[in-house]
C-alpha positions as CSV (number, residue, x, y, z in Angstrom):
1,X,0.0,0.0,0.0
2,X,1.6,3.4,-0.9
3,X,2.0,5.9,1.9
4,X,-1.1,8.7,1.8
5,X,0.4,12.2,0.4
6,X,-2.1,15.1,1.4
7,X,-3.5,17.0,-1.2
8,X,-2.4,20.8,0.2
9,X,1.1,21.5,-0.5
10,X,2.4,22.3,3.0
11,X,5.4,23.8,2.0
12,X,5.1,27.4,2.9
13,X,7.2,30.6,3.6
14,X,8.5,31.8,7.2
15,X,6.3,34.8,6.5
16,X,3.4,32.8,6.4
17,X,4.1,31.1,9.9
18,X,5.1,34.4,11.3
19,X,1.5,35.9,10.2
20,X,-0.4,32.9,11.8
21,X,1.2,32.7,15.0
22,X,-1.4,35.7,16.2
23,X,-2.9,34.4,19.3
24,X,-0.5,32.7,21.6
25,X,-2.7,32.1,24.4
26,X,-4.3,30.1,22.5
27,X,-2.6,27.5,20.5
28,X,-5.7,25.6,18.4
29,X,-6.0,29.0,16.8
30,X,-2.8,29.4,16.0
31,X,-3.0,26.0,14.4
32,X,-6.2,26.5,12.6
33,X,-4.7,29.9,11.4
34,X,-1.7,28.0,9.9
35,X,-4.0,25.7,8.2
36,X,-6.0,28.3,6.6
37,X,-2.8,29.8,5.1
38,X,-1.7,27.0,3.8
39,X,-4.9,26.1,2.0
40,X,-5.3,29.6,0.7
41,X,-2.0,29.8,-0.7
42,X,-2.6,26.5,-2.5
43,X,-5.8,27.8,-3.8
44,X,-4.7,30.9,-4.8
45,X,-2.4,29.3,-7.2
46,X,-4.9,27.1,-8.5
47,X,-7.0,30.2,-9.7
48,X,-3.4,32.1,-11.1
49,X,-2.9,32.5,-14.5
50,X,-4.5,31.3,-17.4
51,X,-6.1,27.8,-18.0
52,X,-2.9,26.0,-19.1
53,X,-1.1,27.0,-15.5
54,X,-5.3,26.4,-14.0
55,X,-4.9,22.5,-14.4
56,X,-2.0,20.4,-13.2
57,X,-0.4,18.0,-15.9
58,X,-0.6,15.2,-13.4
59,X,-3.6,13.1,-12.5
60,X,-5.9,14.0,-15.4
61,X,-8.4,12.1,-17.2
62,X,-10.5,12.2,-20.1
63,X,-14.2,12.2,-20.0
64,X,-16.4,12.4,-22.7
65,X,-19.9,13.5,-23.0
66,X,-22.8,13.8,-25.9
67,X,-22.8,17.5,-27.2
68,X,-26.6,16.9,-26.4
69,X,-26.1,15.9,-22.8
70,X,-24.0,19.0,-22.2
71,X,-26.2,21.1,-23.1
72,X,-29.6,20.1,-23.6
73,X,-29.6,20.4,-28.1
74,X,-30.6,17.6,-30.0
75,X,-28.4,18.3,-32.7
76,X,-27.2,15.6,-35.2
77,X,-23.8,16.7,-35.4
78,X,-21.9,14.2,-32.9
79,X,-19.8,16.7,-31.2
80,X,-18.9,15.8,-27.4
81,X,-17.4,18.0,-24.5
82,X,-14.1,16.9,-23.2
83,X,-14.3,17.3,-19.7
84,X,-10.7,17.3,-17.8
85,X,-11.2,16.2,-14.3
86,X,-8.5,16.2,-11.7
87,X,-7.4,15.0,-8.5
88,X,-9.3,17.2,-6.8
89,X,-12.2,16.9,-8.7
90,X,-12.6,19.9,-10.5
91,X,-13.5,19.8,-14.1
92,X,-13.3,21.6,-17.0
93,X,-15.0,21.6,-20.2
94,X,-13.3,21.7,-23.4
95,X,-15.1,21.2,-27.1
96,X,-13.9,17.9,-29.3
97,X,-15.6,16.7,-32.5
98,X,-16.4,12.7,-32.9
99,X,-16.1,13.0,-36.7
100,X,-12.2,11.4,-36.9
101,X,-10.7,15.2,-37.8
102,X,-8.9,15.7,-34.5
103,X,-9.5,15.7,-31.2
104,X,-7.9,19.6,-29.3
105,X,-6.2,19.3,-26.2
106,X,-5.4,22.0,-23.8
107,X,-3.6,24.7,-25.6
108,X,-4.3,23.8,-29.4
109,X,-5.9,26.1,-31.7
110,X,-7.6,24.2,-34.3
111,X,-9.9,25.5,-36.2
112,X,-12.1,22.7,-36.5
113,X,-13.2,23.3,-33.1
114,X,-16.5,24.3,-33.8
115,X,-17.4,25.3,-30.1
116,X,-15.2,28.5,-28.2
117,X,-13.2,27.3,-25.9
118,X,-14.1,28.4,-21.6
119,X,-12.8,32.1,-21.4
120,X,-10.0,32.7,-18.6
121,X,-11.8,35.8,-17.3
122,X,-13.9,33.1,-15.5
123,X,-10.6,31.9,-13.4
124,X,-9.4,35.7,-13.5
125,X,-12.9,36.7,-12.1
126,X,-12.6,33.9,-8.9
127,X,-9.2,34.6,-8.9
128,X,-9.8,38.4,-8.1
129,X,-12.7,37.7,-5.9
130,X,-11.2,34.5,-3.7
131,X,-7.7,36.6,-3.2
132,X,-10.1,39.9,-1.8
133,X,-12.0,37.2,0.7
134,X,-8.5,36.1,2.0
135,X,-7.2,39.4,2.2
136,X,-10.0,41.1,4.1
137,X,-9.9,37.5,6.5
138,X,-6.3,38.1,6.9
139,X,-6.7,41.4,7.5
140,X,-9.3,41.0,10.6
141,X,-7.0,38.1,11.8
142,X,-4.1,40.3,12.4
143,X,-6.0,44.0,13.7
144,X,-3.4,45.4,15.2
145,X,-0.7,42.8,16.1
146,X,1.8,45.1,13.6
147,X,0.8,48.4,15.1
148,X,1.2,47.8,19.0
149,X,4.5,49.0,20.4
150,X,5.8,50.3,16.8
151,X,7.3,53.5,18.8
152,X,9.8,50.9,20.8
153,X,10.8,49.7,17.3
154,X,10.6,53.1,15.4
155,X,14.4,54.1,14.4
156,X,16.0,56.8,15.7
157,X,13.9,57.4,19.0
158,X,15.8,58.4,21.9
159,X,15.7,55.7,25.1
160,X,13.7,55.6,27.8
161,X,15.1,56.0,32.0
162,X,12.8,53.8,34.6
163,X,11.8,55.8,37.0
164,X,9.6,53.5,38.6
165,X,12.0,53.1,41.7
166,X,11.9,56.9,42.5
167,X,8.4,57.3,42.2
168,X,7.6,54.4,44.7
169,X,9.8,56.0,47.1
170,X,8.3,59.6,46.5
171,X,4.8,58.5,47.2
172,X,5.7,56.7,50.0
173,X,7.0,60.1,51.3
174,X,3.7,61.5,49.9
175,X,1.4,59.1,51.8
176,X,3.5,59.9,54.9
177,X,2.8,63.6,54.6
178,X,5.9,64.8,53.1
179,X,4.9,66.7,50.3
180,X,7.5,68.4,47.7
181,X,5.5,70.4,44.9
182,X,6.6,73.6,44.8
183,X,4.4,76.8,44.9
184,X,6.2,78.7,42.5
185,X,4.4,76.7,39.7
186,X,0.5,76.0,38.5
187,X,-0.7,72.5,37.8
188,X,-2.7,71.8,34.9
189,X,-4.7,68.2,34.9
190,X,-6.0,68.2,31.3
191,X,-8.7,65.3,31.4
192,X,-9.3,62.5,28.8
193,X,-12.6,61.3,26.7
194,X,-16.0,61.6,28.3
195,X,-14.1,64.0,30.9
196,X,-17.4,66.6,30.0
197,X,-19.9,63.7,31.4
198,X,-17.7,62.6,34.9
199,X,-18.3,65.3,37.2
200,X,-15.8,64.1,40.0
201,X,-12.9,63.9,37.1
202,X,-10.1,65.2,38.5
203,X,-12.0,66.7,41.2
204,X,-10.5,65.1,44.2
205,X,-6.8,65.8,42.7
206,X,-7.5,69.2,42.3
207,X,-8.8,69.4,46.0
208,X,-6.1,68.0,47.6
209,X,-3.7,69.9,45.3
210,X,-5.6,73.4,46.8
211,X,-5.4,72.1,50.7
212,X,-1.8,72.2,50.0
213,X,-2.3,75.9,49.3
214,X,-1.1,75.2,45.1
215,X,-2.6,76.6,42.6
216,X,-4.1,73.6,40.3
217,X,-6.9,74.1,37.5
218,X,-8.8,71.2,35.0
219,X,-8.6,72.1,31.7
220,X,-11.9,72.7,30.7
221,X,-11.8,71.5,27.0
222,X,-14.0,69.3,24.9
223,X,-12.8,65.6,25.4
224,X,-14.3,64.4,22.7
225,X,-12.9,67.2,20.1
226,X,-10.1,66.4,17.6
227,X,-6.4,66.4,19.2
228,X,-5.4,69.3,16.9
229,X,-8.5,71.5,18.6
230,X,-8.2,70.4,22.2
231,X,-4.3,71.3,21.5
232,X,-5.3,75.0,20.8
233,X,-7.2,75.2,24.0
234,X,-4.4,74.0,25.8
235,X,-2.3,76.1,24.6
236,X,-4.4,79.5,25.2
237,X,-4.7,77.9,28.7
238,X,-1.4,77.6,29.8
239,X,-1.2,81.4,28.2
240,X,-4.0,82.6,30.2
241,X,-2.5,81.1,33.4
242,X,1.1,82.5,32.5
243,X,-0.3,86.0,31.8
244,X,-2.2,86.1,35.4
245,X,0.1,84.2,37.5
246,X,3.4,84.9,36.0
247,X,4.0,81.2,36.7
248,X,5.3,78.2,35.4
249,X,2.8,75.8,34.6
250,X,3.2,71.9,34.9
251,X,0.9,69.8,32.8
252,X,-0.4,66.1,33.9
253,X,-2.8,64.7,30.9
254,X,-4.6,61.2,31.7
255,X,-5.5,59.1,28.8
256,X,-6.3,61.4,25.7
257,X,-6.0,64.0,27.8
258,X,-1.9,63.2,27.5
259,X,-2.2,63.1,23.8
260,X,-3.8,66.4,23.6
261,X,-1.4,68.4,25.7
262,X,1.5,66.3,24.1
263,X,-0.1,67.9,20.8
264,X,-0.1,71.6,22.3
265,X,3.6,71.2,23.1
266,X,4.6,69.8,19.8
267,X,2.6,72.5,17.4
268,X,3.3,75.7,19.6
269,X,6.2,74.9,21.6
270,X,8.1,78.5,20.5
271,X,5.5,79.6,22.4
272,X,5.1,77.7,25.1
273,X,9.1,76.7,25.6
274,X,9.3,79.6,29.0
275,X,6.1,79.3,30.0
276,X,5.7,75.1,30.5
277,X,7.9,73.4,33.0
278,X,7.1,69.5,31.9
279,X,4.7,67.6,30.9
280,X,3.4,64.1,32.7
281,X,1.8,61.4,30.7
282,X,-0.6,58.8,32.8
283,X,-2.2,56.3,30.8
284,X,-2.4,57.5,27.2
285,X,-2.2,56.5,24.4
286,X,0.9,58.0,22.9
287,X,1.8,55.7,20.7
288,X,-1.7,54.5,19.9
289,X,-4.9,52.1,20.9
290,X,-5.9,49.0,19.2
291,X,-9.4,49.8,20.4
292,X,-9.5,52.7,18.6
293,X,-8.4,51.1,15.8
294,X,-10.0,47.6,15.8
295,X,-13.2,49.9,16.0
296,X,-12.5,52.2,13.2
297,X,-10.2,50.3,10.9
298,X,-11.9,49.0,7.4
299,X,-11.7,45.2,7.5
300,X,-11.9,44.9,11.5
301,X,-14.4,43.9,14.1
302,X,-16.3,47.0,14.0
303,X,-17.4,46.0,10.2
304,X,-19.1,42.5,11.7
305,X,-20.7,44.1,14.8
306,X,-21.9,47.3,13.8
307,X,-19.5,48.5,16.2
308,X,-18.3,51.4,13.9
309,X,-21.7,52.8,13.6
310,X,-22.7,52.3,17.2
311,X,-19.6,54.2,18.3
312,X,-20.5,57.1,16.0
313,X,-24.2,57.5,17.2
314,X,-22.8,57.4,21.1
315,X,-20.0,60.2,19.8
316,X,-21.6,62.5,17.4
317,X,-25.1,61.9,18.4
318,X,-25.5,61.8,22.5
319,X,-22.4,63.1,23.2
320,X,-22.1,66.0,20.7
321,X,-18.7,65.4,20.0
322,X,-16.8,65.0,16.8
323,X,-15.8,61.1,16.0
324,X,-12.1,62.9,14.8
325,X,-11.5,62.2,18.4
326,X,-11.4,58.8,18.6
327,X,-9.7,58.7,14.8
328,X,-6.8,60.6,16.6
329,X,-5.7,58.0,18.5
330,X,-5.4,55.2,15.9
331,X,-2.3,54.2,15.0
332,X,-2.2,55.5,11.8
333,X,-3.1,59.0,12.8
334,X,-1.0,58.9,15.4
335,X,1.9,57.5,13.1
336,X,1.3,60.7,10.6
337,X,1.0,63.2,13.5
338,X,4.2,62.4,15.4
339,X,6.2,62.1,12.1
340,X,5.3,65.8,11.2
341,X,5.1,67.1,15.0
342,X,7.7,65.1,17.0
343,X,7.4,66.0,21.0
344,X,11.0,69.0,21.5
345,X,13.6,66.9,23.0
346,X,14.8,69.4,25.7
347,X,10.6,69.3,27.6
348,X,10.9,66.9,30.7
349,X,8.8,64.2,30.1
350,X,7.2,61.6,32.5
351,X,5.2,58.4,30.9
352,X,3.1,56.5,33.6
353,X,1.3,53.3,32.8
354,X,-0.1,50.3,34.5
355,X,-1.8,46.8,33.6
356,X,-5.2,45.7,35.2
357,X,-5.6,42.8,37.6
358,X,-8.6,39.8,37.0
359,X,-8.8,38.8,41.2
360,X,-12.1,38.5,42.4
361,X,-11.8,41.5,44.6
362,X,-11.2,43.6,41.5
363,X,-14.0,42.3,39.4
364,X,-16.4,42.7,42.2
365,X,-15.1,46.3,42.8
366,X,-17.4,49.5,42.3
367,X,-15.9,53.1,41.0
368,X,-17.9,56.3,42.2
369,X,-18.0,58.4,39.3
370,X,-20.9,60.9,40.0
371,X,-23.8,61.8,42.5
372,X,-26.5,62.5,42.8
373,X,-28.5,64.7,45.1
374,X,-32.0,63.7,46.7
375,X,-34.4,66.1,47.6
376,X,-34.6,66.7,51.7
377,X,-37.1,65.2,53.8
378,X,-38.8,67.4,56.1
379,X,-36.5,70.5,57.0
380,X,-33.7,68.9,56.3
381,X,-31.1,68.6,54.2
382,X,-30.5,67.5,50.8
383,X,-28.8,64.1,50.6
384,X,-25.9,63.2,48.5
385,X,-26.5,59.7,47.0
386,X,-22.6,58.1,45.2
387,X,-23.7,56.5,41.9
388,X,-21.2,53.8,41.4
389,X,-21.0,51.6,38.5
390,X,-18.2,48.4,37.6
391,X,-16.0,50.2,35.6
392,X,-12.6,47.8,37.2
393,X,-15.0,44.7,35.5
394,X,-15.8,46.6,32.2
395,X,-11.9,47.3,32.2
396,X,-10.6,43.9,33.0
397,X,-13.1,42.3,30.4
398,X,-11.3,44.5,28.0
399,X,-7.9,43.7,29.1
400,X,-8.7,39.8,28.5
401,X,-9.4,40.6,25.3
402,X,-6.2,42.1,24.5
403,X,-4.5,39.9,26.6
404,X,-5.8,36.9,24.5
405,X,-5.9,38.4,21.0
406,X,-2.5,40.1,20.6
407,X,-1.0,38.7,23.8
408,X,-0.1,42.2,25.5
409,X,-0.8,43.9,28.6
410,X,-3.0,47.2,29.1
411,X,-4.9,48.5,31.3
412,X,-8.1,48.5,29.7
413,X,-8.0,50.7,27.0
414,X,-3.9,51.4,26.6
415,X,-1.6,48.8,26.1
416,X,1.7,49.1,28.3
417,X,3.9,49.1,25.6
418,X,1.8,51.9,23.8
419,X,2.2,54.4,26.7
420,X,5.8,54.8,26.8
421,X,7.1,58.1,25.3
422,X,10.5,57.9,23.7
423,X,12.9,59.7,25.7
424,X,10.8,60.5,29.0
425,X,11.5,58.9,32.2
426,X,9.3,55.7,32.4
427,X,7.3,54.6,35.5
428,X,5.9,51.0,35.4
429,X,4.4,50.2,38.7
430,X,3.8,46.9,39.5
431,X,0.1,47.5,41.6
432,X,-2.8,46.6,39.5
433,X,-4.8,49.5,38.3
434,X,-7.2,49.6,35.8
435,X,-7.7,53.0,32.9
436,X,-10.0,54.5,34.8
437,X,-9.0,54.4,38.3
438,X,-6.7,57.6,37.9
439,X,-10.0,59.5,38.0
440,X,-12.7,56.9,39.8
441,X,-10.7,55.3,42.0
442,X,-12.5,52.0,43.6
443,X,-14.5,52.6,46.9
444,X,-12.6,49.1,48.9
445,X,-9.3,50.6,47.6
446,X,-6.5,49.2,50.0
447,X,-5.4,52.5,51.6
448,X,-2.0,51.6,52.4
449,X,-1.4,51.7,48.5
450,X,-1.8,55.4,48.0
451,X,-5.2,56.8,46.2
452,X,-5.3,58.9,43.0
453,X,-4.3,62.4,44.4
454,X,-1.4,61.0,46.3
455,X,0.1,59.1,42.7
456,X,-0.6,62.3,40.9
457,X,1.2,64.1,43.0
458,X,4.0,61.8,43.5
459,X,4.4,62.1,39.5
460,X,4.3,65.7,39.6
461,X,7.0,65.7,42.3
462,X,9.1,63.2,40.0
463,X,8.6,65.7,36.8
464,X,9.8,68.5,39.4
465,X,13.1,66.3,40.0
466,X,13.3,65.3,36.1
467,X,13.4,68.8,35.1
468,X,16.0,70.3,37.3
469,X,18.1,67.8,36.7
470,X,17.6,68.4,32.8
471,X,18.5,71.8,33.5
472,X,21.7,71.4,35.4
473,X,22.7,69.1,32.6
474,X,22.0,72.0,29.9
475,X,24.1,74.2,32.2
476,X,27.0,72.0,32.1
477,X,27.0,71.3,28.6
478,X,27.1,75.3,28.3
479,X,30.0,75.9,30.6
C-alpha cells in the first residue's frame, strides 16, 4: 500500500508562519490559522494565470460526453465535450468533434473546433474575488498585532530612563505627609474622553492639590474634540495662566488628555518653551490604541458588529462630539502626527502606565463616578447619593481581550507598551490598576497603597526632579 500524500502542498514561507502565529494564548488558533494559510495559498495558485497553468499536468483524465447531454440540443452533429477532471475533482469543459478530424487538447488552436473554448476571465474573475475574501480574512486576523508598540521599534527614537524606583519612594513620602510640589508653579490636569460627562474627574486631585495651598486648574476643553483642537485650547490655557500668574505651569494629561497636551507642546512649543515646566503622561495612548483602531479600521471587528456605527451615534449623536476624536488615536493618525510634530527633546517628560488585575476583589469592585442629590425630607437637608458603577469589570473584560488576542498587557483601554514616550523617564508600577482608576478610584481601595491624588502628586514631584536635573545638565554642557 503506498503511503497517503495530502492534497495541500504544506510547504510554505516563514512569513506565512510568522503571520499565523497571532494568538498565543491560544494554541488551536494558531494552528487553525496556519491551516488556513496554507490552504489559501494552494488555492490561490490554482486560480493564477491562465487555463494551461489552472490545471495540473498530473492526474488528469479524459471524459467524454454527448454534445446533447452538455447542453440540452438535439443536434445531429456528434460533437462531445471533453471534460478534464482532476485530483481534486474539478472539471473543466473543453469542445472535441467525434467525426475522426482531430480531437484539441489544452492549448491547441484548431480550427475545427466548432465550439469557443471556456474564457479565462472566469478563473481571473474567482481569482480576483477569492484573493479579496482572504485578504479582508487576513486582514481581521491580524488587527493590530503590527501596530502595538511600533514607537519601541521606530528608528532613531531616543531611550527611555525607569523611574519606577523613584516614584515608589516619592509616594511613599507623599502618603506619609511629606509633600514636595513647589508653589512657585501652577498644575494643569487636562482630562481624557468623556471627561465633560464625569463630574468628579479630577476633582479630588485638584482638591487635595488646593489644601496644600497650590494653585491647580482642570482644563476645561472638549474631550471628545479632535487632538489638533483640544491642542489649541491648551495652549491659550497655559497662556492665560502664565499671563495672570506669572508662573510656570506643569501639565499632567490622563489618557487622551496626555495626547492632547502632548499635541499643544509639539505644534506651539516656541510659544510655550518659557512658560511650561514638563509635561506628565498617565495612561495614554501615545503611541496608539488598538481599540480605537479595531473599532474604526476597514476590515476589522467593528465592520461585523456594527461597532463602527454604534460608536459614531454614542459620539456625534449623545455626546455631541466630533468622531475625529477617537480617529486621533489610531495608529495610523497617530503615526502621521508624530512624524510631522515630534514632542521637542529638551521638555521633561514623565510616561506612567499600569496593567489591570482579574482577582475576584477587583471584578467585584465599584468606581464612584458621579452623584446624585436627593431632595430633603422634612427641613432637612439635601442628601448626596454616590452613583457607582463596575467600571474595574468593564476594564478587566477589556484587558482579557487584549491579553488573549495580541498577547499584551493594558490596562483597559492602553496597552503598556503603547504608553511609553521615547525619551521620557518611564514609571511601570507593578500595583494593578485599571484605565479608569486615575479619576474613579474603587470605593474598597486598600489605603495603604496610595489613592489617585497621592500618585498624581508623587508624578508631579518626579517631573519636578526630572526637570532640574535636565537643567543642570543643559548648564553643564554650556559651561
Amino acid at each position: 500500500m503506498q503511503p497517503y500524500t495530502p492534497l495541500v502542498n504544506v510547504s510554505y514561507s516563514t512569513t506565512d508562519v510568522q503571520n499565523t502565529q497571532l494568538f498565543t494564548s491560544v494554541p488551536a488558533l494558531n494552528d487553525a490559522a496556519a491551516y488556513l494559510a496554507q490552504t489559501t495559498t494552494y488555492l490561490t495558485g490554482c486560480f493564477t494565470g491562465s487555463v494551461e497553468k489552472s490545471i495540473p499536468d498530473d492526474g488528469k483524465k479524459l471524459v467524454a460526453f454527448p454534445l446533447e447531454r452538455a447542453n440540452g440540443s438535439q443536434s445531429s452533429n456528434c460533437s462531445t465535450v471533453v471534460t478534464v477532471v482532476d485530483q481534486f475533482g474539478d472539471a473543466s469543459t473543453i469542445p472535441s468533434s467525434q467525426n475522426g478530424r482531430r480531437t484539441s487538447s489544452i492549448g491547441s488552436s484548431s480550427q475545427d473546433i466548432s465550439q469557443p473554448m471556456v474564457s479565462t476571465s472566469i478563473f481571473q474573475n474567482g481569482s480576483s474575488m477569492f484573493q479579496g475574501l482572504v485578504s479582508r480574512a487576513r486582514k481581521t486576523i491580524l488587527g493590530s498585532v503590527k501596530d502595538i508598540g511600533w514607537l519601541q521599534r521606530a528608528p532613531g527614537m531616543p531611550p527611555v530612563e525607569d523611574g519606577t524606583k523613584r516614584f515608589m519612594e516619592l509616594l511613599e513620602n507623599v502618603r506619609n505627609n511629606e509633600h514636595k510640589l513647589p508653589n512657585t508653579m501652577v498644575y494643569l490636569l487636562v482630562p481624557g474622553l468623556f471627561s465633560n460627562h464625569g463630574p468628579l474627574y479630577f476633582v479630588n486631585t485638584k482638591t487635595c492639590f488646593s489644601k496644600m495651598g497650590l494653585a491647580c486648574h482642570i482644563a476645561k476643553i472638549h474631550s471628545e474634540a479632535s487632538v489638533e483642537k483640544n491642542a489649541r485650547e491648551i495652549k491659550d490655557y497655559i497662556e492665560e495662566i502664565y499671563w495672570g500668574s506669572k508662573k510656570r505651569v506643569l501639565l499632567l494629561g490622563h489618557s487622551k488628555g496626555g495626547v492632547d497636551a502632548a499635541a499643544a507642546l509639539s505644534l506651539y512649543w516656541s510659544d510655550l518653551k518659557d512658560k511650561v515646566a514638563g509635561l506628565a503622561l498617565a495612561q495614554s495612548p501615545y503611541g496608539g490604541s488598538p481599540i480605537a483602531s479595531d473599532i474604526l479600521r476597514e476590515g476589522q471587528l467593528g465592520d461585523y458588529v456594527r461597532l463602527r456605527q454604534l460608536t459614531e451615534v454614542l459620539i456625534c449623536k449623545v455626546l455631541k462630539g466630533d468622531m475625529q476624536a477617537l480617529e486621533d488615536l489610531t495608529y495610523e493618525k497617530r503615526q502621521e502626527f508624530l512624524r510631522k510634530h515630534p514632542l521637542p527633546q529638551e521638555v521633561p517628560i514623565v510616561s506612567f502606565h499600569t496593567e489591570t488585575g482579574l482577582a475576584p476583589s477587583v471584578l467585584a469592585s465599584f468606581s464612584h463616578v458621579a452623584h446624585a442629590e436627593l431632595p430633603p425630607i422634612a427641613a432637612g437637608q439635601p442628601t448626596k447619593v454616590p452613583v457607582v458603577m463596575p467600571l474595574a469589570a468593564a476594564m478587566a473584560a477589556c484587558a482579557q481581550l487584549l491579553q488573549v488576542r495580541y498577547g499584551e498587557k493594558s490596562d483597559g483601554l492602553v496597552t503598556r507598551r503603547d504608553a511609553e514616550v521615547p525619551g521620557s523617564v518611564v514609571v511601570r508600577p507593578e500595583r494593578k490598576l485599571d484605565h479608569a482608576w486615575m479619576v474613579y478610584s474603587s470605593m474598597n481601595d486598600d489605603q495603604g497603597e496610595g489613592d489617585a491624588s497621592q500618585v498624581c502628586e508623587a508624578l508631579l514631584t518626579l517631573l519636578v526632579e526630572v526637570g532640574q536635573k535636565r537643567r543642570h545638565e543643559i548648564s553643564r554642557k554650556d559651561e
